[in-house]
C-alpha positions in Angstrom: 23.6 -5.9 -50.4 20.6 -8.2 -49.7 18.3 -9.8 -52.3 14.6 -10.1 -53.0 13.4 -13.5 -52.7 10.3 -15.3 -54.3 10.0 -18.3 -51.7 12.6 -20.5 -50.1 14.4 -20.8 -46.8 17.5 -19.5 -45.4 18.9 -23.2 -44.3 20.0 -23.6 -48.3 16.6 -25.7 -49.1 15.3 -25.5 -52.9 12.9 -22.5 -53.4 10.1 -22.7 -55.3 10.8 -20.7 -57.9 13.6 -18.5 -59.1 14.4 -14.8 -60.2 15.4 -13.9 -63.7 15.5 -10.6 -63.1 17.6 -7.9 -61.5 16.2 -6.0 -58.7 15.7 -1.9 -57.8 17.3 -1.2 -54.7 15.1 0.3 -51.9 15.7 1.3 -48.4 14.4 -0.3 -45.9 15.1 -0.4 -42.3 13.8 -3.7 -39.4 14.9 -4.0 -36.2 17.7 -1.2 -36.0 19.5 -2.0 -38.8 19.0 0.0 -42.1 19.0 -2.3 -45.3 19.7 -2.0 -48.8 16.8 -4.7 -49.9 16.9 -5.8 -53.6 12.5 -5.7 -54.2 10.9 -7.0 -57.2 12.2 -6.0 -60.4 14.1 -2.5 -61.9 11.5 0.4 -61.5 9.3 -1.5 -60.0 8.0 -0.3 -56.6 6.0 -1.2 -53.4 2.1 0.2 -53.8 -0.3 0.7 -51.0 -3.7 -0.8 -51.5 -6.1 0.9 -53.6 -8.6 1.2 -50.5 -10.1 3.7 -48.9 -7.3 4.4 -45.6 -7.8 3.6 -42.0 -7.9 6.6 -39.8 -5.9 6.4 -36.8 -7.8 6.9 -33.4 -6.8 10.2 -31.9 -4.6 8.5 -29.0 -4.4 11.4 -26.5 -1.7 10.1 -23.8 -2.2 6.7 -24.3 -0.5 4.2 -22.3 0.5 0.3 -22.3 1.8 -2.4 -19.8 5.0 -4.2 -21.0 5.4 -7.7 -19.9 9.0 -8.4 -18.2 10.4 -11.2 -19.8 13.5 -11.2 -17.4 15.9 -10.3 -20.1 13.9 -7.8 -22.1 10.0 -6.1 -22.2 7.4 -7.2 -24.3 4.0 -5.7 -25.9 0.7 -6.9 -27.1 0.3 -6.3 -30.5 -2.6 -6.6 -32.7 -2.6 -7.0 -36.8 -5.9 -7.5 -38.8 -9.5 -7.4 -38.6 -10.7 -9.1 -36.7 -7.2 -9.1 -34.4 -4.8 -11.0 -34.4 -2.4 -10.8 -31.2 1.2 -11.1 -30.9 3.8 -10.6 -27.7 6.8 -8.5 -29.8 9.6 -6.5 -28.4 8.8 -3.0 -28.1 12.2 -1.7 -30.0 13.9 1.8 -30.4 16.3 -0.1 -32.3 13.6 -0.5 -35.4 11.2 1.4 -37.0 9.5 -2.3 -38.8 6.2 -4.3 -37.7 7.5 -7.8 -37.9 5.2 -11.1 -37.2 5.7 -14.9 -37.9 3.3 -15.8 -41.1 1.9 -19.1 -40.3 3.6 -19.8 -43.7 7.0 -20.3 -41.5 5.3 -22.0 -38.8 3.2 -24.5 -41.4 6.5 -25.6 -42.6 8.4 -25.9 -39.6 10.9 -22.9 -40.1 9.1 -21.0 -37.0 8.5 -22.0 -33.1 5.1 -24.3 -33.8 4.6 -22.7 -29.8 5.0 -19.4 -31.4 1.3 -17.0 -32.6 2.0 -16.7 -36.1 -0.3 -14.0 -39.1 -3.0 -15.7 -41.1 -4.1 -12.2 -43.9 -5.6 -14.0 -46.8 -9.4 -15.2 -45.8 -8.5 -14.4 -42.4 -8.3 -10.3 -42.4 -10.6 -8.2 -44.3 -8.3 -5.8 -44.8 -5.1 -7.1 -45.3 -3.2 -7.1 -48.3 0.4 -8.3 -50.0 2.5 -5.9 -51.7 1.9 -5.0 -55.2 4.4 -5.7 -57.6 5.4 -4.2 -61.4 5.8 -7.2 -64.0 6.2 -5.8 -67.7 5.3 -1.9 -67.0 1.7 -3.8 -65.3 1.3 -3.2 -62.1 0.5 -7.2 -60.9 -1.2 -8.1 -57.2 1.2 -10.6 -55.6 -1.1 -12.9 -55.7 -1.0 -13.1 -59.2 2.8 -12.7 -59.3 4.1 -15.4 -61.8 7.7 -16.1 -59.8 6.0 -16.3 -56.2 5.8 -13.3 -54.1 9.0 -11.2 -53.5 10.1 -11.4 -50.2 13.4 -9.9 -48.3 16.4 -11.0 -46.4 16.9 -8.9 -43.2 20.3 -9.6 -41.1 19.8 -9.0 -37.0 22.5 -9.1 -34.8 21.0 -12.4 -33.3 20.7 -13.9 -37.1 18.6 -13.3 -40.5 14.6 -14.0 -41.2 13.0 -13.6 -44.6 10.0 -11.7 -44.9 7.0 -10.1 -47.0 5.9 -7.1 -47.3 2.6 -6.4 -46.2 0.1 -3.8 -45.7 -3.1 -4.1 -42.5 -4.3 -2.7 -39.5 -2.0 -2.7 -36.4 -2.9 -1.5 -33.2 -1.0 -1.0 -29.7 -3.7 -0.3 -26.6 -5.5 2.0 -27.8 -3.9 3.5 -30.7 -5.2 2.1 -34.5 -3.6 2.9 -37.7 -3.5 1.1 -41.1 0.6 0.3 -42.1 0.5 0.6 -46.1 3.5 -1.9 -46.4 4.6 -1.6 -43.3 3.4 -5.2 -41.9 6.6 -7.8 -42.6 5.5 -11.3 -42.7 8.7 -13.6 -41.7 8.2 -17.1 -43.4 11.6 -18.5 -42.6 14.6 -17.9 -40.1 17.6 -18.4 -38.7 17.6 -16.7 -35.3 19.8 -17.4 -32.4 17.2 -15.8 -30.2 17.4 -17.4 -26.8 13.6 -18.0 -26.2 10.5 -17.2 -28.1 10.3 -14.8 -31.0 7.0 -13.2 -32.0 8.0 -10.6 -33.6 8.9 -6.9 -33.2 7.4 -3.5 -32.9 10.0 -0.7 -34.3 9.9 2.5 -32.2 13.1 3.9 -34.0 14.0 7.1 -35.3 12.0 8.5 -38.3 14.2 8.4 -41.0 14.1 11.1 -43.7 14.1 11.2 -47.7 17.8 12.9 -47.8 19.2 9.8 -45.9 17.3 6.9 -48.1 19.0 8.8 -50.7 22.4 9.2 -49.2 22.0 5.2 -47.9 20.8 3.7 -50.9 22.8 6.3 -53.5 18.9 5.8 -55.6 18.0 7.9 -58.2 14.8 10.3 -57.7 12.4 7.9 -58.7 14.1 5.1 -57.2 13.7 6.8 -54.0 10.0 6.2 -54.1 10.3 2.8 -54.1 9.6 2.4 -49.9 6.7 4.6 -48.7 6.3 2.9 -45.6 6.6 4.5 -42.1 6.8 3.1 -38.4 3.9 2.5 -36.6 4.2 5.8 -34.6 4.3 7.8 -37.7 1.2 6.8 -39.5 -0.9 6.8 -36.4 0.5 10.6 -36.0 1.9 10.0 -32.5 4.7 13.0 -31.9 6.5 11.8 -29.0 6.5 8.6 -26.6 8.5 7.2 -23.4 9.4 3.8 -22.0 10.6 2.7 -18.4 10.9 -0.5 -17.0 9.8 -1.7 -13.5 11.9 -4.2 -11.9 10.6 -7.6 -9.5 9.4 -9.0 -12.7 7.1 -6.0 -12.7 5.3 -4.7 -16.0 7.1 -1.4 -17.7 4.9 1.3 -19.7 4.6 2.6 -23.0 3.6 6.0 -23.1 2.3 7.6 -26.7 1.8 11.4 -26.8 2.9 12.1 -23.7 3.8 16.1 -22.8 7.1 17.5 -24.3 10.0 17.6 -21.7 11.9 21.4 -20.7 15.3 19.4 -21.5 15.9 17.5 -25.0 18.9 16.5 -26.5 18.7 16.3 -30.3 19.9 13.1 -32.0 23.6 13.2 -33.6 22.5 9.9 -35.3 20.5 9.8 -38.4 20.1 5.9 -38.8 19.4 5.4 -35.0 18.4 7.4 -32.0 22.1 8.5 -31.1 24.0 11.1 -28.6 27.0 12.6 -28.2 28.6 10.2 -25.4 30.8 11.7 -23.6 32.3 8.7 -21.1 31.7 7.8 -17.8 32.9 8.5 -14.4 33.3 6.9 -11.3 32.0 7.9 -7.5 33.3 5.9 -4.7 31.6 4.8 -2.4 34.5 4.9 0.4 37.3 6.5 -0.4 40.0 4.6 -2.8 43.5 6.1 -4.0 43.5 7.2 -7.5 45.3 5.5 -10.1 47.6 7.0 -12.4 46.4 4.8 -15.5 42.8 7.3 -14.8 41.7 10.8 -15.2 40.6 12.2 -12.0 37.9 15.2 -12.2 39.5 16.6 -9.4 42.9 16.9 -7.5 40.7 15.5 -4.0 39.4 12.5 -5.9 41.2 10.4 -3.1 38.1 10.7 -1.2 34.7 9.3 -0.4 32.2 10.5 -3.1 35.4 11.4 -5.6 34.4 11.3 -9.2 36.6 9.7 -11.6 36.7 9.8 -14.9 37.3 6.7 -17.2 39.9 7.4 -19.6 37.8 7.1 -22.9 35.0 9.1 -25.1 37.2 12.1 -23.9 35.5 15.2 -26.0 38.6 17.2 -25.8 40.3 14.9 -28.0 38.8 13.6 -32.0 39.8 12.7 -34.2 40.2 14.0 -37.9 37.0 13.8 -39.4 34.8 13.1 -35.9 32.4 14.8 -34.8 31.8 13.7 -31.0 34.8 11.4 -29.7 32.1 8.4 -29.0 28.3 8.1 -29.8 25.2 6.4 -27.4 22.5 5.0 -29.0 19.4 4.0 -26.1 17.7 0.8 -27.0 15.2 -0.6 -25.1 15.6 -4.2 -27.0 19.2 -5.1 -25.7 19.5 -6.1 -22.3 22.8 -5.3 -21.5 25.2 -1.5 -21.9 27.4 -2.1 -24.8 31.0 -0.9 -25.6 34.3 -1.8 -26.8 36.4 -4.3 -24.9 39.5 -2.0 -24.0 36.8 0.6 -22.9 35.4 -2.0 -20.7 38.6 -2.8 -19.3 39.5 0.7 -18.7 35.9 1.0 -16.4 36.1 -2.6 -14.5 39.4 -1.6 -13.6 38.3 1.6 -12.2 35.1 0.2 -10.6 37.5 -2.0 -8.9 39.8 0.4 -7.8 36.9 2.7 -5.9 35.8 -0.7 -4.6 37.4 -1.6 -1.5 37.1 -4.8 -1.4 38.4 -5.4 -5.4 41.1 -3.0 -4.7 42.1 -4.9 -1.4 41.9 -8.4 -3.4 43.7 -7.1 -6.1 47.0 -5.6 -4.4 47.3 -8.8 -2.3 47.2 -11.7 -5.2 49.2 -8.8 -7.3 46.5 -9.2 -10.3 44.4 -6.4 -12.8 41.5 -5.3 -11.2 39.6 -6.2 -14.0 40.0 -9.7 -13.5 39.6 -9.0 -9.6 36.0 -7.8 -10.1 35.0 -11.0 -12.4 35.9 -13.3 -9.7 34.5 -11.5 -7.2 31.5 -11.0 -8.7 31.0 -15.1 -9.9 31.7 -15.7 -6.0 28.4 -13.3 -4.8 26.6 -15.9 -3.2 29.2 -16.1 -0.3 29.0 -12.4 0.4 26.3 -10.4 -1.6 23.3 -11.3 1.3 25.6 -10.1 4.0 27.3 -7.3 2.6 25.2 -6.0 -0.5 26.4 -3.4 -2.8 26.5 -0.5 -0.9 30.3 -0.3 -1.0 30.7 -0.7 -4.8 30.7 3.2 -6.7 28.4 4.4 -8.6 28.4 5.4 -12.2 27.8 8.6 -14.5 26.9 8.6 -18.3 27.9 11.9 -19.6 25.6 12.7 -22.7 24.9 15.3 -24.9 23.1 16.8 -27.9 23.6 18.1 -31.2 23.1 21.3 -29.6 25.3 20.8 -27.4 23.3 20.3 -23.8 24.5 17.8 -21.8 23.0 15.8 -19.2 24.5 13.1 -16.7 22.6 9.6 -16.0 23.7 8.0 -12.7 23.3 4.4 -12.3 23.8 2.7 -8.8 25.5 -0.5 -8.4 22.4 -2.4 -8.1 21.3 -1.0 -11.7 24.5 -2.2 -13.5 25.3 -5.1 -11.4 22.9 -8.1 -12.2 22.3 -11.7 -10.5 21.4 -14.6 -12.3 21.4 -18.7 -11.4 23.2 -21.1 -13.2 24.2 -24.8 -12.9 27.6 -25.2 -11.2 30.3 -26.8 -12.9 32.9 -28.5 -12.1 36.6 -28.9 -14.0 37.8 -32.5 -14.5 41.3 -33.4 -15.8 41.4 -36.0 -18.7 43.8 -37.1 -21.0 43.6 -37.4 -25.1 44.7 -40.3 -26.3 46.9 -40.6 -23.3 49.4 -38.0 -24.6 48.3 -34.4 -24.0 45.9 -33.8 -20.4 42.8 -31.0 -20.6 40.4 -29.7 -18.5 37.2 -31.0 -19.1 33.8 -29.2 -17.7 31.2 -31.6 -16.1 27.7 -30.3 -14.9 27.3 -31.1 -11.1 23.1 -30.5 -11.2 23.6 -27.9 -8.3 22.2 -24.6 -9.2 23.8 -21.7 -7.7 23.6 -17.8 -7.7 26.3 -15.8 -10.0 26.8 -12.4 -10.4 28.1 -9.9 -12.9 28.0 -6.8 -14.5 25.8 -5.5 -17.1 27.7 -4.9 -19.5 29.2 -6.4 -22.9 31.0 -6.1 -25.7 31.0 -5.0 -29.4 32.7 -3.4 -32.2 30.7 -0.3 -33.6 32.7 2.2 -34.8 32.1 5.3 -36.9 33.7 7.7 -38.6 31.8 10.8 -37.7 30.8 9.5 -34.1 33.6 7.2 -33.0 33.0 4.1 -31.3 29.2 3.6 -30.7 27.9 2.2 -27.1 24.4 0.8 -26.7 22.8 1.7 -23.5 20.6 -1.1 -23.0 17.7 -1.8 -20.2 19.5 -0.7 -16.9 18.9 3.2 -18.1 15.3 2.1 -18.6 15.1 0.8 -15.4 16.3 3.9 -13.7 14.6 6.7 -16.1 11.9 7.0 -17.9 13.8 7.9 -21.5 11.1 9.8 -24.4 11.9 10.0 -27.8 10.5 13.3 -29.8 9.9 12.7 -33.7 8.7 15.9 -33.8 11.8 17.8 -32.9 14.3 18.8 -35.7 16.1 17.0 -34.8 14.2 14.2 -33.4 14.9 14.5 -29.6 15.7 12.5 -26.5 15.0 13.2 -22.9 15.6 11.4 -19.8 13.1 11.9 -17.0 13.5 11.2 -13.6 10.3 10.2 -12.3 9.1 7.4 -11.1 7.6 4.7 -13.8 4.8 3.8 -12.4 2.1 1.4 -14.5 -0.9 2.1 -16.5 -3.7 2.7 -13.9 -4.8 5.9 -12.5 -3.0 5.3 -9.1 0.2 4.5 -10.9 0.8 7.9 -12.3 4.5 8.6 -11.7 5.8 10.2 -8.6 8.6 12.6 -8.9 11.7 10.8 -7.2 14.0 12.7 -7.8 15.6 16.6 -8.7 18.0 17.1 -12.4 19.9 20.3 -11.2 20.8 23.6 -14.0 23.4 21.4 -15.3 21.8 18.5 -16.2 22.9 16.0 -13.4 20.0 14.1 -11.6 20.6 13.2 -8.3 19.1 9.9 -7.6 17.8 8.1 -4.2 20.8 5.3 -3.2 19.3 2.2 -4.9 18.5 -1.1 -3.3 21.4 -3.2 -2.1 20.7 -5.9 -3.7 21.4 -6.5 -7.8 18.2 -7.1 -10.3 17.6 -10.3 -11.1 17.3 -11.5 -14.8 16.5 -14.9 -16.1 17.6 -16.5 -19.6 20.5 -15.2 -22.0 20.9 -11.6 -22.4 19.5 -9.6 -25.6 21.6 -8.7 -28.0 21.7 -5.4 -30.2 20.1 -5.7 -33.7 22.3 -3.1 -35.5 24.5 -3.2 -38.4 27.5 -1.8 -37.6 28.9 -1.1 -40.6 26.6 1.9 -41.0 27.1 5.2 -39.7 25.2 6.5 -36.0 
């Protein structure tokens, strides 16, 4: 479990002060990952300010640009009056506000480059948590041992924050946060570039499952009041889709409820019932025994087959759904298990005729085929492209059992980067045992590969988890509906578009009865991304 912290660091430096005292645990839940926090002292609880509330601004169909950051979207966020502004990662993944405090930039725990949160003297109506010391309910500026803070574990590292209450606003959508504003004052993130912060756009989370996460008693259970953004400015529904050529992506709040919605299997995270993915050649390949083919003809140009994992016909004891799908705008890459990767790069390669050829004549797996190949893309991709690689369907489907297919082409889930080339130098240690040594040679050259990685998530109700990361938000525009029971996803296929009146999105494409959306052939060319991929922010020891 994770403790409640009066002041200190996370890099083992003295704190200031120390608790005595055992804490209440609370549930609490920043940056996908749900956390049993230890907050100040048993029975003691989290109050909102005794103030008169902040009304949200009825936000209509709001909308907001998100800046491309090359690995993942960003959005301008504002906390306090007056404002101050933040760049944060707009993420399904969380349902926290999270900004620096200049607390962790003053002492040198925090990017100095970085906007950081002045409340006290600097927002009217900001305000720290209240705390209960001795049955008295205590302002935490008054708080004899410091003021409590919490450790919160992300995928890329930990950050201690405090728990805060103020105004936030995104465009043009205002709503007071009664601690729901998380001041980080120290960190150890492994981020990759700069960190501002974080705007949670996950799952509501409901009463029943704080009880069931945090096994709290009825009046423990009351310790956290505090809801996302989203739900205290009474926004029902929104949708996010990315542009690509560095283009901004949109934020849409309140935007019209879509004919198909598949309800969320998950509880802790915006999850679906993922069925596994399938395979459409291009040109025609020769099936391979070691894969299930949909079809007896899928010898053929256009054949679809089907990757030997996630097979709904086939759970476990216990499972509900053979694999689960959580879509999160914050990761940059799709995310699975290694053997299911190997399963799908071997069967990319195999509908690929140029892997396929490569692999039968050095007699290697296909899977390692398709990494070479795809490191070498400078001395092929301008004159060949992608047009020959397959494309790929994502089988999904609800708690109610609809399904619908997402179809990515290869220039969605192949991606192009440049990197320095190096170059491998034998030495000798010691003069006994020789190793390969890399050097840097200073030449930068183009590199391919793709977009996908891998992780261990697995469930027992749900099976192995994927993350679909930013390639389906490139291709759809994907709405989340907190006001379905259960909350809903949908996956639209029109056009992005921006946030100005000619940018309204332009149907692109048709979804047929089943589900399946047919898609114009992509460019031939992959999307270019610039820095070290994004990495999911859940803990995986928690169910979907």
């Amino acid at each position: 479990s994770l403790r409640a912290l009066p002041s200190g660091t996370l890099n083992n430096q003295p704190c200031e002060a120390s608790m005595a005292a055992m804490f209440s645990t609370s549930y609490l839940r920043a940056s996908g990952i749900v956390l049993l926090a230890l907050l100040a002292f048993a029975h003691g609880r989290l109050l909102a300010p005794a103030r008169q509330s902040f009304l949200a601004v009825d936000p209509g169909q709001s909308c907001t640009s998100l800046k491309n950051e090359g690995t993942h979207f960003t959005i301008s966020l504002a906390v306090g009056t007056p404002p101050q502004l933040f760049n944060v990662v707009a993420d399904t993944g969380s349902d926290s506000v999270i900004v620096p405090s200049c607390l962790c930039n003053d002492a040198g725990r925090c990017d100095s480059n970085s906007s950081c949160f002045r409340g006290i003297n600097h927002s009217s109506t900001f305000m720290l948590a209240n705390v209960v010391e001795a049955g008295v309910v205590v302002p935490a500026a008054n708080f004899s041992r410091g003021v409590p803070s919490v450790v919160i574990t992300f995928g890329s590292g930990s950050i201690q924050a405090m728990v805060a209450s103020d105004v936030v606003q995104v465009g043009s959508v205002t709503s007071e946060m009664p601690n729901g504003v998380l001041l980080m004052v120290d960190q150890a993130l492994n981020f990759g570039g700069k960190f501002e912060g974080i705007l949670g756009l996950g799952i509501p989370r409901s009463a029943d499952l704080e009880m069931q996460l945090t096994k709290a008693s009825p009046q423990e259970e009351a310790l956290v009041s505090s809801k996302g953004f989203l739900q205290t400015a009474g926004i029902p529904r929104f949708s996010m889709c990315f542009n690509g050529g560095g283009e901004d992506g949109v934020l849409r709040m309140g935007p019209e409820k879509p004919s198909l919605q598949l309800g969320s299997v998950g509880q802790v995270h915006w999850g679906l019932d993922f069925r596994g993915i399938s395979v459409v050649a291009a040109k025609a390949p020769a099936a391979s025994a070691s894969f299930l083919a949909t079809s007896p003809e899928a010898a053929g140009a256009g054949a679809e087959l089907r990757a030997n994992f996630c097979d709904p016909t086939k759970l476990e004891p216990g499972q509900e759904t053979a694999c689960g799908a959580i879509p999160d705008s914050g990761t940059t890459l799709m995310m699975g298990p290694a053997e299911h990767l190997v399963s799908l790069f071997g069967l990319i390669c195999e509908s690929w005729p140029k892997c396929k050829a490569a692999a039968a004549e050095q007699a290697v797996p296909g899977v390692k085929v398709i990494q070479d190949l795809l490191m070498d893309c400078e001395s092929w991709m301008e004159k060949e492209g992608l047009d020959d690689l397959p494309t790929l369907n994502f089988h999904l489907a609800g708690s109610e059992g609809k399904e619908q297919t997402l179809t990515l082409s290869p220039n969605a889930y192949i991606m192009e980067m440049i990197q320095e080339e190096v170059k491998y130098v034998k030495k000798s240690l010691a003069g006994v045992f020789d190793f390969m040594s890399e050097q840097p040679t200073g030449k930068m050259v183009k590199v391919c590969g793709p977009a996908f990685g891998k992780q261990v998530y697995n469930t027992k109700k749900n099976g192995p988890v994927w993350i679909l990361g930013t390639p389906i938000f490139y291709e759809y525009q994907v709405v989340y509906d907190m006001e379905a029971t259960p909350p809903a996803i949908s996956f639209s296929d029109q056009a992005c578009g921006d946030c100005s009146e000619a940018g309204q999105p332009a149907k692109t494409a048709l979804v047929t009865s089943h589900g399946h959306t047919q898609r114009r052939a992509g460019a031939a060319l992959p999307r270019q991304i610039s820095g070290p991929p994004r990495v999911p922010n859940f803990d995986t020891s928690l169910p979907l």
